[in-house]
N, C-alpha and C positions, 0 to 999 in steps of 0.2 A: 853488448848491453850489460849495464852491472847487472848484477842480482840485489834484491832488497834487504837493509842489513834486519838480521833477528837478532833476540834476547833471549838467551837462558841462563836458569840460575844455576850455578854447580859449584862444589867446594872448591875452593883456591887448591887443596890436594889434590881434586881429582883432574884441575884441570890443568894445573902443573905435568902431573906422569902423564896427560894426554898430550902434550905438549911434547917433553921431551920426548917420548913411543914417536911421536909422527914426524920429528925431526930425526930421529935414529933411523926410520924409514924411508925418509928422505919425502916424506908428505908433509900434509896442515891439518892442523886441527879441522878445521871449514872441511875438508877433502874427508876425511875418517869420518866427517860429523852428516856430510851428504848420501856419502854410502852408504852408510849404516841406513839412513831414514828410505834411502830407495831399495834396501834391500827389505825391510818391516815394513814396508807400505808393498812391494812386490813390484814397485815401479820405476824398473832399473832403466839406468841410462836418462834421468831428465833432462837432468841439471847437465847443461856440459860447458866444464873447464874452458877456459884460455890456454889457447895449444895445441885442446885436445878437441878441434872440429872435425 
């Protein structure tokens, strides 16, 4: 099942070096962008990838 797409607003800079950082890492933005929020909300593991069942 998809996930529902969101909206935020962020500078073209900053979402550029987010971009290339998660490519260098071999991740996605979406992926850097979920973990971050399950880790500030304390609610790890919601969200799970395709792949990663």
């Amino acid at each position: 099942m998809a996930t529902p797409l969101r909206n935020i607003r962020v500078s073209d800079e900053l979402w550029q070096a987010a971009q290339a950082k998660a490519a260098q890492d071999g991740t996605t933005v979406t992926r850097v962008i979920v973990e971050a929020l399950e880790a500030y909300t304390g609610a790890d593991k919601i969200h799970v990838f395709p792949g990663n069942r």
